[in-house]
N, C-alpha and C positions, 0 to 999 in steps of 0.2 A: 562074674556077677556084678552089675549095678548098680552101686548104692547110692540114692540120692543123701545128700544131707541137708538141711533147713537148720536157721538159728530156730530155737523155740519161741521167743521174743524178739521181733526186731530191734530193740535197744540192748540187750544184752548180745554180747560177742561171745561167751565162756558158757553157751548152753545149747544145746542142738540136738537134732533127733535125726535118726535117717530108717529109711524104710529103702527095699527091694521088691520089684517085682515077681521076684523067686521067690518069697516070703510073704504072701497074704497075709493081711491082718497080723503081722508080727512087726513091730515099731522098738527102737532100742533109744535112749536119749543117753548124753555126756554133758555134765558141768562140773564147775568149778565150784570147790565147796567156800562158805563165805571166810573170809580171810585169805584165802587163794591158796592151801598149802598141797591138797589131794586133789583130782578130778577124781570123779566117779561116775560109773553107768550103770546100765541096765538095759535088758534087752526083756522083750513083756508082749502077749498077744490078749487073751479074756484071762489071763493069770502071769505072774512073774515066772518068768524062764532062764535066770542067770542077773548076776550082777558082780561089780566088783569095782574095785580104786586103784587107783594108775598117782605116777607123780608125773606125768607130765598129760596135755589133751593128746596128743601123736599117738601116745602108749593106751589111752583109753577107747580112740577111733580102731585104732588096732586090734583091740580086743573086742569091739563090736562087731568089726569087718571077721576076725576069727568064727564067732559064737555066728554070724550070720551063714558062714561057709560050714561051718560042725550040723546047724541043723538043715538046712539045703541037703546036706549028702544024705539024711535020716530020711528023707521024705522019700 
């Protein structure tokens, strides 16, 4: 599977969203919370579908790229 990813802001480096073609209308984003200590995501289409906090961004793209492969196999 494909995942593009995008900063959400291009001034911001520590925030980004990625979507798949395999996944209409399902978008997940990753930042960095203010002080830098957790990343966090979420993954969301017309409602929240999973979220969670990582200590590092590697560990939260991971668990995006996961939840994006868990619901691909559901469909």
């Amino acid at each position: 599977m494909e995942i593009v990813w995008k900063r959400t802001w291009p001034d911001r480096d520590n925030d980004g969203t990625a979507t798949t073609d395999a996944l209409p209308g399902i978008s997940a984003r990753t930042y960095l919370e203010n002080g830098g200590r957790h990343w966090y995501w979420f993954v969301n289409g017309k409602a929240a579908i999973s979220r969670g906090q990582e200590d590092t961004k590697e560990a939260a793209k991971a668990a995006v790229e996961a939840e994006f492969e868990r619901l691909a196999a559901e469909r």
